[in-house]
Backbone as XML, in Angstrom:
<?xml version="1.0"?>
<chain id="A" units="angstrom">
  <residue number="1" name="UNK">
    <atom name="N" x="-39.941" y="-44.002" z="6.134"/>
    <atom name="CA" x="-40.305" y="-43.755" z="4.753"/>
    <atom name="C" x="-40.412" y="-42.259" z="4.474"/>
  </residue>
  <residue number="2" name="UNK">
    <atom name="N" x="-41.062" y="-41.594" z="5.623"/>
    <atom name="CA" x="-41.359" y="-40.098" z="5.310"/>
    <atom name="C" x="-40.094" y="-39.442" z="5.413"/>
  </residue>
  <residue number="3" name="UNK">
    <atom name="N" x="-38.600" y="-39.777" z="5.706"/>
    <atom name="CA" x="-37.438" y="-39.495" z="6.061"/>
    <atom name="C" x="-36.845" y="-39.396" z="4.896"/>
  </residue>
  <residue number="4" name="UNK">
    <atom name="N" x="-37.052" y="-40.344" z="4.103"/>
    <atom name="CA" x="-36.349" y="-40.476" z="2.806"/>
    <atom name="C" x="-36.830" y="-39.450" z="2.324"/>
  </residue>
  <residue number="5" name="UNK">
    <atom name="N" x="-38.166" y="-39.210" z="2.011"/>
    <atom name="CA" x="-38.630" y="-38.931" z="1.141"/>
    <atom name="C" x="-38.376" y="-37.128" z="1.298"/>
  </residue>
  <residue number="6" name="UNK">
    <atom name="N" x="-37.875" y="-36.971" z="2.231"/>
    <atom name="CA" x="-37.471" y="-35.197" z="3.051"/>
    <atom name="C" x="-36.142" y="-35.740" z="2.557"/>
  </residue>
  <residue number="7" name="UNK">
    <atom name="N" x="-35.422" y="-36.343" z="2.365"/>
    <atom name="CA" x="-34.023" y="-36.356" z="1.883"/>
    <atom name="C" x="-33.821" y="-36.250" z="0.685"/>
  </residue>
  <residue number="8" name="UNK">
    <atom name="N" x="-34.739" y="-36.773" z="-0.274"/>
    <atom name="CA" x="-34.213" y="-36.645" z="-1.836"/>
    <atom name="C" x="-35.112" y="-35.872" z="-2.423"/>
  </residue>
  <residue number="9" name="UNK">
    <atom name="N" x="-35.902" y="-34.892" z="-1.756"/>
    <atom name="CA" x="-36.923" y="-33.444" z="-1.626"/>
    <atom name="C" x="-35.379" y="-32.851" z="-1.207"/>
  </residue>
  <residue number="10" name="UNK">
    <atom name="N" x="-34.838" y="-32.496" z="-0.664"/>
    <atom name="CA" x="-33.706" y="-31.629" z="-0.355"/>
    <atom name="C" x="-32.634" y="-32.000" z="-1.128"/>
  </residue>
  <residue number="11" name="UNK">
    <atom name="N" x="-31.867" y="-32.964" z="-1.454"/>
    <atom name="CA" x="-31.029" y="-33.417" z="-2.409"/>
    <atom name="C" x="-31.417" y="-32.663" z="-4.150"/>
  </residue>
  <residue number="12" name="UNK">
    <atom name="N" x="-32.307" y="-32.874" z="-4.351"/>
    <atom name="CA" x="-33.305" y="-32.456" z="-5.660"/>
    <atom name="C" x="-33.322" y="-30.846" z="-5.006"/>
  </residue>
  <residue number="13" name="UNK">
    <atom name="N" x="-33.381" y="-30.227" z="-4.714"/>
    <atom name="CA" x="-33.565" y="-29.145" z="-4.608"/>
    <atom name="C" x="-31.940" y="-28.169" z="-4.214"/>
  </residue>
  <residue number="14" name="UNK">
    <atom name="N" x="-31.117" y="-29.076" z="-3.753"/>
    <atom name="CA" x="-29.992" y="-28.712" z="-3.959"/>
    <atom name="C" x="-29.153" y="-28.619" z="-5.172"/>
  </residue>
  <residue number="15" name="UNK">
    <atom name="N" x="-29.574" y="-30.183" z="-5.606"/>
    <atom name="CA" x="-28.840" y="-30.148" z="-7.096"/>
    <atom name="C" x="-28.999" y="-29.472" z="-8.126"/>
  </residue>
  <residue number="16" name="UNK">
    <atom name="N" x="-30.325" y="-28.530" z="-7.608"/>
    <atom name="CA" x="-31.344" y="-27.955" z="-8.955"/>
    <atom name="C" x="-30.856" y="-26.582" z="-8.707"/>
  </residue>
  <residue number="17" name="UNK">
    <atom name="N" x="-30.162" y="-26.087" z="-7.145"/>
    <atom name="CA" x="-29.142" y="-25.270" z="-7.262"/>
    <atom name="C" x="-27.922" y="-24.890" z="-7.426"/>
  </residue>
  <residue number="18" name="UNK">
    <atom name="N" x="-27.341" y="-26.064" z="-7.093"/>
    <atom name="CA" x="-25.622" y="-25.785" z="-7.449"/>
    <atom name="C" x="-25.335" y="-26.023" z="-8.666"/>
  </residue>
  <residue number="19" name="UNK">
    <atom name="N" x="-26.623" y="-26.763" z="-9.970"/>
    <atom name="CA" x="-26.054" y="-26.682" z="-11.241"/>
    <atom name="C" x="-25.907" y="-25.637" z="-12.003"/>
  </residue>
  <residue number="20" name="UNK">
    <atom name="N" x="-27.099" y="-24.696" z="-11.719"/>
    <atom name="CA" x="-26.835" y="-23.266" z="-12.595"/>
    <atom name="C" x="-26.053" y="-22.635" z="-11.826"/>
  </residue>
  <residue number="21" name="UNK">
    <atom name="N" x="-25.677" y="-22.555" z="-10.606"/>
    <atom name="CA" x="-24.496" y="-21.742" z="-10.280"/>
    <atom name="C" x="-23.025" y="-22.100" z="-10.918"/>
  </residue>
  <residue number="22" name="UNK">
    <atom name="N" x="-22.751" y="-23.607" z="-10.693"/>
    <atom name="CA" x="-21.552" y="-23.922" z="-11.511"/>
    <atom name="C" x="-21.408" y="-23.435" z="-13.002"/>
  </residue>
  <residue number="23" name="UNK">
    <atom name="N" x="-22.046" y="-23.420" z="-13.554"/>
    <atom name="CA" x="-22.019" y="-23.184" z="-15.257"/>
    <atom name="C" x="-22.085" y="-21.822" z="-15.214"/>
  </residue>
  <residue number="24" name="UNK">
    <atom name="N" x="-22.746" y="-20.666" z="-14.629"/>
    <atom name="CA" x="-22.721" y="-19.462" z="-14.683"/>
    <atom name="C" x="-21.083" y="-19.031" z="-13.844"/>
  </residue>
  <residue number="25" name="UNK">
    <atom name="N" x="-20.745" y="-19.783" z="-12.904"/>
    <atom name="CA" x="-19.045" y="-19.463" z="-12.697"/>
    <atom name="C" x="-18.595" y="-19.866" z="-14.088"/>
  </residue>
  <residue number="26" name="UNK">
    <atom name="N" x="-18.835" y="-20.554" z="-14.994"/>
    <atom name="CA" x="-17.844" y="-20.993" z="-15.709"/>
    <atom name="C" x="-17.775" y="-20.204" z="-16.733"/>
  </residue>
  <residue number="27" name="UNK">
    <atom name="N" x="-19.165" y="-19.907" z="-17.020"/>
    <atom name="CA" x="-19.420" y="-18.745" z="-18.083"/>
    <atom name="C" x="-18.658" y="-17.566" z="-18.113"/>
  </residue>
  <residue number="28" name="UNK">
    <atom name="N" x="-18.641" y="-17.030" z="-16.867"/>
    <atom name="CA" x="-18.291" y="-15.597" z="-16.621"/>
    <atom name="C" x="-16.560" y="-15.495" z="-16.958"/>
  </residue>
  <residue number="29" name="UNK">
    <atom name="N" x="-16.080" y="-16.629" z="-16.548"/>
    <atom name="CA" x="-14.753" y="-16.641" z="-17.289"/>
    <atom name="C" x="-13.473" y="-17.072" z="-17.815"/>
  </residue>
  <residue number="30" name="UNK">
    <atom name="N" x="-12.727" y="-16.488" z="-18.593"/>
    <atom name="CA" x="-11.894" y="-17.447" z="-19.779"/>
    <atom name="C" x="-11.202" y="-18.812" z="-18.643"/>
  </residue>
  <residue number="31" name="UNK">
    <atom name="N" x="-11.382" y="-20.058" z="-19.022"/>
    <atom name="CA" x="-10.729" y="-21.239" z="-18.135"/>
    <atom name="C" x="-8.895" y="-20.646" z="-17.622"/>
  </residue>
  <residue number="32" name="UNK">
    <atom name="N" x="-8.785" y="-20.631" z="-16.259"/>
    <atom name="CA" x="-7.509" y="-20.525" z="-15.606"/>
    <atom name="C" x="-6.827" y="-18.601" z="-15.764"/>
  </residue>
  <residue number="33" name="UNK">
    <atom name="N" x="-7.510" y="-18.197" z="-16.157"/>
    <atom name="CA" x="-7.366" y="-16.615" z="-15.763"/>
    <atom name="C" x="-8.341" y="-16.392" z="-14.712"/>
  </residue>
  <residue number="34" name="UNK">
    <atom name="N" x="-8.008" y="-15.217" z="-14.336"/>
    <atom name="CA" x="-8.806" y="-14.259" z="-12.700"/>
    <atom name="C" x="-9.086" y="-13.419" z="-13.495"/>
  </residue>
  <residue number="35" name="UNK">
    <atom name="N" x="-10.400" y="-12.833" z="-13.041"/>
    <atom name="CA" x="-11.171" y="-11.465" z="-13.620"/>
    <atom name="C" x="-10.118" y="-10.440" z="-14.181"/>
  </residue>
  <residue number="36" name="UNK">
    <atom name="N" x="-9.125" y="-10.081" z="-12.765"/>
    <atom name="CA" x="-7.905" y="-9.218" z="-13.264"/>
    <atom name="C" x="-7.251" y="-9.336" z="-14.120"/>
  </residue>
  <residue number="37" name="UNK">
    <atom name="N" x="-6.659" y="-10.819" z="-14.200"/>
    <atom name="CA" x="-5.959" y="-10.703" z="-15.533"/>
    <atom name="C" x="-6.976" y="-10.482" z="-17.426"/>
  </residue>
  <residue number="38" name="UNK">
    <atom name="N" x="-8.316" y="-10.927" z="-16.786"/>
    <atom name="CA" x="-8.449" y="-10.888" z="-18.020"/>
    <atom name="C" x="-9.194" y="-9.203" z="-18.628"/>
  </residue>
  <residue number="39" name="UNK">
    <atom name="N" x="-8.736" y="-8.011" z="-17.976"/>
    <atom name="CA" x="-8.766" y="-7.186" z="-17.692"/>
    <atom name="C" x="-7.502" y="-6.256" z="-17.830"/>
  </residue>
  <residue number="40" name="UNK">
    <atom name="N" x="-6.711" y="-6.930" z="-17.358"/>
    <atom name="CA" x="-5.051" y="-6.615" z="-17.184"/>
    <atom name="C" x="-4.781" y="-5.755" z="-18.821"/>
  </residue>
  <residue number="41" name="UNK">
    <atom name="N" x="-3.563" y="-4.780" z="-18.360"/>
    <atom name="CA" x="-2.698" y="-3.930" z="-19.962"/>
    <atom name="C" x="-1.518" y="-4.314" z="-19.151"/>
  </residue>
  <residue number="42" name="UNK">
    <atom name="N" x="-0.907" y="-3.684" z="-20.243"/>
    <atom name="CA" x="0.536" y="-4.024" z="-19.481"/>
    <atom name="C" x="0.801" y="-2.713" z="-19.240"/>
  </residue>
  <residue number="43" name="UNK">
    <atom name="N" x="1.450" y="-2.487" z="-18.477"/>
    <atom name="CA" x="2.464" y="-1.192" z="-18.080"/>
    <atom name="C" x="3.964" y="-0.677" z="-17.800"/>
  </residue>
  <residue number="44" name="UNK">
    <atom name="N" x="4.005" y="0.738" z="-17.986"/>
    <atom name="CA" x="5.074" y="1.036" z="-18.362"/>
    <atom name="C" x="6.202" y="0.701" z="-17.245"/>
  </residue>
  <residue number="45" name="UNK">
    <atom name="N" x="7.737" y="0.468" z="-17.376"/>
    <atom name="CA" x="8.223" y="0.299" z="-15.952"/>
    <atom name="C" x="9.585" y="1.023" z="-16.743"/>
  </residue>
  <residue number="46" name="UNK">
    <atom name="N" x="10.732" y="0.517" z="-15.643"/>
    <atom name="CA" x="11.997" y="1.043" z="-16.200"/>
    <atom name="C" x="13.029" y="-0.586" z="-15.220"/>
  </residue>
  <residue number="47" name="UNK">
    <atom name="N" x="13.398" y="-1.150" z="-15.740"/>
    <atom name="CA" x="14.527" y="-2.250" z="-15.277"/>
    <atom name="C" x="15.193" y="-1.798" z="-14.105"/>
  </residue>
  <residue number="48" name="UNK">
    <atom name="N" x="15.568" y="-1.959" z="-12.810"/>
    <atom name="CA" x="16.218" y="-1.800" z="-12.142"/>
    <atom name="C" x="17.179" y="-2.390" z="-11.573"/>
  </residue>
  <residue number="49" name="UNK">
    <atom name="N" x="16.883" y="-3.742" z="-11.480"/>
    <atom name="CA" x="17.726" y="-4.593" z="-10.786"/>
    <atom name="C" x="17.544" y="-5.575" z="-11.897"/>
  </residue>
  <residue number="50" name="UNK">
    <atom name="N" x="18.275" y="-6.965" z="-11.768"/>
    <atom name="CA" x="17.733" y="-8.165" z="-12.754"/>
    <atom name="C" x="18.491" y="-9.175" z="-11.887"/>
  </residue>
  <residue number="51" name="UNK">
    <atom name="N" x="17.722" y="-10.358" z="-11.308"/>
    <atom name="CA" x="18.379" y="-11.151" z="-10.437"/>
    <atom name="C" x="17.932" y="-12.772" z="-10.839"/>
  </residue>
  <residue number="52" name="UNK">
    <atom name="N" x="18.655" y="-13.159" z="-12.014"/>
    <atom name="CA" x="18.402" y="-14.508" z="-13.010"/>
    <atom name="C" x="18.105" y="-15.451" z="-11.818"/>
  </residue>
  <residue number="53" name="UNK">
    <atom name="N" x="18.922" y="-16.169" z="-11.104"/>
    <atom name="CA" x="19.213" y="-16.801" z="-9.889"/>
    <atom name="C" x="17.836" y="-17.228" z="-9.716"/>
  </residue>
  <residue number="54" name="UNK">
    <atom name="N" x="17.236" y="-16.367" z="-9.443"/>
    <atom name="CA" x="15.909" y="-16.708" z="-8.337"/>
    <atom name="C" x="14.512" y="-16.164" z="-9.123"/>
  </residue>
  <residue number="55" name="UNK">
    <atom name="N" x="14.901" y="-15.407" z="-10.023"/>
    <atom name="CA" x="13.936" y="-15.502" z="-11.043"/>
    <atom name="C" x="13.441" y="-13.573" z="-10.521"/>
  </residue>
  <residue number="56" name="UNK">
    <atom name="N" x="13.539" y="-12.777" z="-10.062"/>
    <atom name="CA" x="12.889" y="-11.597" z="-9.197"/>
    <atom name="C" x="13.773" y="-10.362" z="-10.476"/>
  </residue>
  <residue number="57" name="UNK">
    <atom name="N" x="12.846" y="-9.784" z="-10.324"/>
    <atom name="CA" x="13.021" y="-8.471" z="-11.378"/>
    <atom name="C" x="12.648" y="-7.503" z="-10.308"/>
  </residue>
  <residue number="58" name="UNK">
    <atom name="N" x="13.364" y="-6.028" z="-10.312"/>
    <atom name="CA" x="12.918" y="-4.872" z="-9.679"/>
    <atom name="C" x="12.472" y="-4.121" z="-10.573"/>
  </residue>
  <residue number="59" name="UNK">
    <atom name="N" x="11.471" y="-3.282" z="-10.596"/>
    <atom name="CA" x="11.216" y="-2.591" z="-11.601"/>
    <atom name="C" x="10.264" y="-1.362" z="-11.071"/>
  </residue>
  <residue number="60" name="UNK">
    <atom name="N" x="10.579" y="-0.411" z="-11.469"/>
    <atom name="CA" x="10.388" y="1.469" z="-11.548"/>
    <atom name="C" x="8.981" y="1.639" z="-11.844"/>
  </residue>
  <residue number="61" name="UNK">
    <atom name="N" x="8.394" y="1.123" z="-11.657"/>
    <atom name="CA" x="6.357" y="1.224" z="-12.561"/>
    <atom name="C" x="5.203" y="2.431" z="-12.649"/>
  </residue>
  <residue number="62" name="UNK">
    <atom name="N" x="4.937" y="2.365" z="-13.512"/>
    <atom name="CA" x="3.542" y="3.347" z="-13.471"/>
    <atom name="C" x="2.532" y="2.670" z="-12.667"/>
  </residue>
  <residue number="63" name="UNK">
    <atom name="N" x="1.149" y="3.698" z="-12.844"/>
    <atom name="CA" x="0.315" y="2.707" z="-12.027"/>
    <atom name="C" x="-0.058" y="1.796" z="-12.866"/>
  </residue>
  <residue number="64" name="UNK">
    <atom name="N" x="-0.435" y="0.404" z="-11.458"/>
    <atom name="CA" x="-1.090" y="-0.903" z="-12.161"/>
    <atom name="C" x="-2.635" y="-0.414" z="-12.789"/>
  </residue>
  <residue number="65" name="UNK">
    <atom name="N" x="-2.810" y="-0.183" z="-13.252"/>
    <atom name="CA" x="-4.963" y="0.116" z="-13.178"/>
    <atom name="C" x="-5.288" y="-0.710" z="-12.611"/>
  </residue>
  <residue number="66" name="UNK">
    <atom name="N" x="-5.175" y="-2.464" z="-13.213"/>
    <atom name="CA" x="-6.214" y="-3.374" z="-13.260"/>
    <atom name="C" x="-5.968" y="-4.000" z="-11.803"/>
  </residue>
  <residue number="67" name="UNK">
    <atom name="N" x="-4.797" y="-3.338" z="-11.218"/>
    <atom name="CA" x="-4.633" y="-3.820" z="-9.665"/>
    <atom name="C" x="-5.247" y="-2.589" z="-8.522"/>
  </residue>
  <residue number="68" name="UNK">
    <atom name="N" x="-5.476" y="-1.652" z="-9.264"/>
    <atom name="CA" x="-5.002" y="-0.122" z="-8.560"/>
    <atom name="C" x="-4.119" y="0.019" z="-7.744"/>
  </residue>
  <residue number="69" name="UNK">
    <atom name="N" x="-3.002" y="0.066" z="-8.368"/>
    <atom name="CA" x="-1.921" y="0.167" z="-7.681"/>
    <atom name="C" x="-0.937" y="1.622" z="-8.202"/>
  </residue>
  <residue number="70" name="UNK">
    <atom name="N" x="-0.514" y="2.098" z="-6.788"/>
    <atom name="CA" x="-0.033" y="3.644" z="-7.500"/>
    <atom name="C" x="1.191" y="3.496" z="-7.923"/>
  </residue>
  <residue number="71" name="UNK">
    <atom name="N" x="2.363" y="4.090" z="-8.784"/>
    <atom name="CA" x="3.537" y="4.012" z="-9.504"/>
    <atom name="C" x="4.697" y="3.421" z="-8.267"/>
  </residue>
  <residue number="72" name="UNK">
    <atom name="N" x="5.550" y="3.380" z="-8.183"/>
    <atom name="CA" x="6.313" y="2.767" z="-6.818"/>
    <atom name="C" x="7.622" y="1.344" z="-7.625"/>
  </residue>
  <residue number="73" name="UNK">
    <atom name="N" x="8.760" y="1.478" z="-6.988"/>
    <atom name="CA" x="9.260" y="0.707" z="-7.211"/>
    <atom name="C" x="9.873" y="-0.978" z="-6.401"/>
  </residue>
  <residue number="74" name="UNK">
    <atom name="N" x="9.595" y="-1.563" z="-7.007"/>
    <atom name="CA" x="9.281" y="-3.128" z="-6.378"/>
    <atom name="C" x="9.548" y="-4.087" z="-6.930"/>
  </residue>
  <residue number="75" name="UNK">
    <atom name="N" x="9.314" y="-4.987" z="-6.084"/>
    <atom name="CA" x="10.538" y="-6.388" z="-6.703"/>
    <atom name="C" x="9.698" y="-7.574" z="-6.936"/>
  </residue>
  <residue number="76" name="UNK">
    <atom name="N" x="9.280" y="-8.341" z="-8.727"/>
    <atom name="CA" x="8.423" y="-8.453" z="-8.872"/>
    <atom name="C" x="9.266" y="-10.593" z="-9.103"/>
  </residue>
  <residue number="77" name="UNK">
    <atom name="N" x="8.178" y="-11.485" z="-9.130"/>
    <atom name="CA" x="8.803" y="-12.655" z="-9.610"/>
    <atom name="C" x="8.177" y="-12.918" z="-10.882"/>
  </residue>
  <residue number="78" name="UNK">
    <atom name="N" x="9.298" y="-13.476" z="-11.494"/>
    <atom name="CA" x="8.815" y="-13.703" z="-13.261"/>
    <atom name="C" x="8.153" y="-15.005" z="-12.767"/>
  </residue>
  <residue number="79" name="UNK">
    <atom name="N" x="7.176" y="-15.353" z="-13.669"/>
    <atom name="CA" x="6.402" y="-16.137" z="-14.271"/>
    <atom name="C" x="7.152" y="-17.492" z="-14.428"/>
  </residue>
  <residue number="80" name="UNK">
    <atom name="N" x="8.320" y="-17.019" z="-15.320"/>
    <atom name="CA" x="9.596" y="-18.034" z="-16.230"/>
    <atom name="C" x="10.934" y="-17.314" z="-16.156"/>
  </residue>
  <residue number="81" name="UNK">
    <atom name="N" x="11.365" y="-17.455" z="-15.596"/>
    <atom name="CA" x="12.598" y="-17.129" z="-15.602"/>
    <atom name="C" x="13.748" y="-16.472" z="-16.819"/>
  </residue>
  <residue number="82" name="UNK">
    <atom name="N" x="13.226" y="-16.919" z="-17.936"/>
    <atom name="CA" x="13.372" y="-16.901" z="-19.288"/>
    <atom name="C" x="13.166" y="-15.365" z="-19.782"/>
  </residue>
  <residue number="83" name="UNK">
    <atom name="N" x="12.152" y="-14.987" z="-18.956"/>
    <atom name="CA" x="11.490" y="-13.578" z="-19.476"/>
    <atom name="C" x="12.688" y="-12.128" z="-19.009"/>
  </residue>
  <residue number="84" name="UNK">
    <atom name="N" x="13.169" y="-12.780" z="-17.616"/>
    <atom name="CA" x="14.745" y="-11.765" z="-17.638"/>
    <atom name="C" x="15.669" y="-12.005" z="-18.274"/>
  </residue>
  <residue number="85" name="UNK">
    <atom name="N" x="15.899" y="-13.366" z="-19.312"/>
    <atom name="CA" x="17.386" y="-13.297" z="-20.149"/>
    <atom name="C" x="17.628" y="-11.786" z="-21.079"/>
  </residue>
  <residue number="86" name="UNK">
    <atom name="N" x="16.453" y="-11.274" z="-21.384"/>
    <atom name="CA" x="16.656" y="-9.989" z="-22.343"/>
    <atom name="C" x="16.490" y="-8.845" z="-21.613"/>
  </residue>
  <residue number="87" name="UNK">
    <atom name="N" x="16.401" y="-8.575" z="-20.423"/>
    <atom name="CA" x="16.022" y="-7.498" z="-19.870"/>
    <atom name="C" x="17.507" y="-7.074" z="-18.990"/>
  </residue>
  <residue number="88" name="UNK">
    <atom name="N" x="17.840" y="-6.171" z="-19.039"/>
    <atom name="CA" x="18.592" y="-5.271" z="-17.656"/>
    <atom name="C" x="18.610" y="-3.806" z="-16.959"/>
  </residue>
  <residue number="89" name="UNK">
    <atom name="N" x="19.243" y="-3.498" z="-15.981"/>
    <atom name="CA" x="19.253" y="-2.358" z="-15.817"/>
    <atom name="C" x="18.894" y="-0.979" z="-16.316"/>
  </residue>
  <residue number="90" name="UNK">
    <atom name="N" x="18.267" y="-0.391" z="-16.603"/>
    <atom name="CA" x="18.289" y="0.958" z="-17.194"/>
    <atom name="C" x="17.132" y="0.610" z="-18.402"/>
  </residue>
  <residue number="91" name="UNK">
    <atom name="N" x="16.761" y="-0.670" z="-18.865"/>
    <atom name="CA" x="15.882" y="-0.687" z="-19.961"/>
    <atom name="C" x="14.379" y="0.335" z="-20.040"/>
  </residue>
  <residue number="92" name="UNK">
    <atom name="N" x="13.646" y="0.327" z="-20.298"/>
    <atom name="CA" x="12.499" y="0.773" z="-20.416"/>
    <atom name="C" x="11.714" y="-0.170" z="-21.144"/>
  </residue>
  <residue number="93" name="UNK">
    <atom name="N" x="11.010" y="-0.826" z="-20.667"/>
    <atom name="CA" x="9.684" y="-1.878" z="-20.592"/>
    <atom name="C" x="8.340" y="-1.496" z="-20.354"/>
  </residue>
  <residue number="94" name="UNK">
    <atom name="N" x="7.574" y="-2.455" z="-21.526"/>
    <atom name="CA" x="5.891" y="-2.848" z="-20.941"/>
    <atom name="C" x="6.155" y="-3.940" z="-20.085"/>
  </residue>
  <residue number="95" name="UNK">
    <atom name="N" x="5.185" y="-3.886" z="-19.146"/>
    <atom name="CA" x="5.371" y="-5.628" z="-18.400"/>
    <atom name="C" x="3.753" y="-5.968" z="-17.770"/>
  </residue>
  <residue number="96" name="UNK">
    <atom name="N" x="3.235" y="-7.553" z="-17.957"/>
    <atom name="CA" x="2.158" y="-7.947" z="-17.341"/>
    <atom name="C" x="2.540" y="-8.198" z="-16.252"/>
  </residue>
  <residue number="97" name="UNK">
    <atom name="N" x="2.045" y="-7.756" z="-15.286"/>
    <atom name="CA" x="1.794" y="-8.875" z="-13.660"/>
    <atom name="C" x="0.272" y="-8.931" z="-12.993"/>
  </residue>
  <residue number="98" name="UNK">
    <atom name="N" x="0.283" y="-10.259" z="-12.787"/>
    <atom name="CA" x="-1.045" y="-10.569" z="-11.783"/>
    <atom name="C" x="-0.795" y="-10.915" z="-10.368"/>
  </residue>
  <residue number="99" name="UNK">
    <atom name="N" x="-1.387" y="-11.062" z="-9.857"/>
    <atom name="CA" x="-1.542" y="-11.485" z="-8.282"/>
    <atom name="C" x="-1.841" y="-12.858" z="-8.346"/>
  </residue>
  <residue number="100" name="UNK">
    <atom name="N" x="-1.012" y="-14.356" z="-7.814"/>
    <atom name="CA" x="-1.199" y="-15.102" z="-8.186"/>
    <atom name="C" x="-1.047" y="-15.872" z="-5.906"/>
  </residue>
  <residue number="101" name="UNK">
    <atom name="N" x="-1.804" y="-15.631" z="-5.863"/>
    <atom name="CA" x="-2.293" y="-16.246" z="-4.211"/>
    <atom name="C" x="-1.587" y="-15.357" z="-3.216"/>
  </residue>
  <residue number="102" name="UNK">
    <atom name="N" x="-1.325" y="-13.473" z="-3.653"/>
    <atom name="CA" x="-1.221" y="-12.474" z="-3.048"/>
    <atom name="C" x="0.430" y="-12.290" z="-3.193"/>
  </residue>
  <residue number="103" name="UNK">
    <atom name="N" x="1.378" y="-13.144" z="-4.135"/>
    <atom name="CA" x="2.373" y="-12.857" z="-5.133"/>
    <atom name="C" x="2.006" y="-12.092" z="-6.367"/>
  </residue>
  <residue number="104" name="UNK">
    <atom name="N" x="2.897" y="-10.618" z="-6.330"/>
    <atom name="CA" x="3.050" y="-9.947" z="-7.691"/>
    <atom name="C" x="3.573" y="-11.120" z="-8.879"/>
  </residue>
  <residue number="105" name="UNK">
    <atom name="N" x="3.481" y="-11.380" z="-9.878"/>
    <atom name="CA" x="3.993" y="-12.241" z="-10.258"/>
    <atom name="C" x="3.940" y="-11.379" z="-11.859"/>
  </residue>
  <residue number="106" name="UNK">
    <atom name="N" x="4.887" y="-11.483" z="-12.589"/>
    <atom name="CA" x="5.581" y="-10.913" z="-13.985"/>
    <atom name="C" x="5.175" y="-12.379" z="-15.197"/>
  </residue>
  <residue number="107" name="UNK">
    <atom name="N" x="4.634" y="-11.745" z="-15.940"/>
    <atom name="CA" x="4.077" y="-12.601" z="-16.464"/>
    <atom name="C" x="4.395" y="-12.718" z="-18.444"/>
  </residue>
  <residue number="108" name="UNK">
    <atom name="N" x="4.422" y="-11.644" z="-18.513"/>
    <atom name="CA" x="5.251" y="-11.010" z="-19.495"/>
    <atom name="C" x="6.325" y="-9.444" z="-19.882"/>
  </residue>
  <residue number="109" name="UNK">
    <atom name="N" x="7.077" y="-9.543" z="-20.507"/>
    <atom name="CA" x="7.913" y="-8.119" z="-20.117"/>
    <atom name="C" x="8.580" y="-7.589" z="-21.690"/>
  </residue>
  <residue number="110" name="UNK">
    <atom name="N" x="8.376" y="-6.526" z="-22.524"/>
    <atom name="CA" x="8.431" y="-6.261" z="-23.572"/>
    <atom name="C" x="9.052" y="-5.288" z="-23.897"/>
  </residue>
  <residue number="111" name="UNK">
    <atom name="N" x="10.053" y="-4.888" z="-24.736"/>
    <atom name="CA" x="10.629" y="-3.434" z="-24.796"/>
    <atom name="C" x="9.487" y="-2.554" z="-24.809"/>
  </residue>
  <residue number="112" name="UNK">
    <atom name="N" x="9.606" y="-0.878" z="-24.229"/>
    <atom name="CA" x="8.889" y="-0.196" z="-24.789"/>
    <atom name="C" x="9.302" y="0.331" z="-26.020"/>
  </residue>
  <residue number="113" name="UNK">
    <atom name="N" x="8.292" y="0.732" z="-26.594"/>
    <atom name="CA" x="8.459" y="1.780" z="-27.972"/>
    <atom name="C" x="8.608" y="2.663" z="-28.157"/>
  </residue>
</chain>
């Protein structure tokens, strides 16, 4: 009897912690974005390569901020594939990328102005 009663004394005292932790994760941020992205600008790049096929863009970049990442050129995967039909060689672009399970990943890509 005294067994139980140490079990749902600890059960109750668990549940009375993992509920405000869940809701304060949820709070803190927008559903299915990462801190980074919701943080993220886009930045400046220049088109280098464009490889429809497989979906991979190379691109010339400034720094990331919201990654800290320094300027460098690298080979990024679109999001959608869709997002290189307008882009090629030599362009000059804004572009989003996040880190999506330690993939650069291109998320959006925009003429610059």
């Amino acid at each position: 009897m005294n067994t139980i009663k140490q079990i749902l004394a600890i059960s109750a005292v668990a549940v009375g912690i993992a509920l405000p932790m869940s809701s304060f994760a949820q709070a803190s941020m927008e559903p299915g974005k990462t801190e980074a992205a919701q943080s993220a600008s886009l930045t400046d790049g220049e088109i280098k390569k464009v490889d429809l096929d497989n979906g991979k863009v190379t691109i010339k970049h400034g720094e990331i901020k919201h990654m800290d990442m320094p300027g460098m050129t690298m080979v990024f995967t679109a999001k959608d594939k869709s997002l290189l039909s307008n882009v090629k060689p030599g362009d000059k672009v804004k572009f989003m990328v996040v880190n999506e399970g330690g993939k650069m990943v291109v998320t959006d890509i925009q003429p610059a102005q």
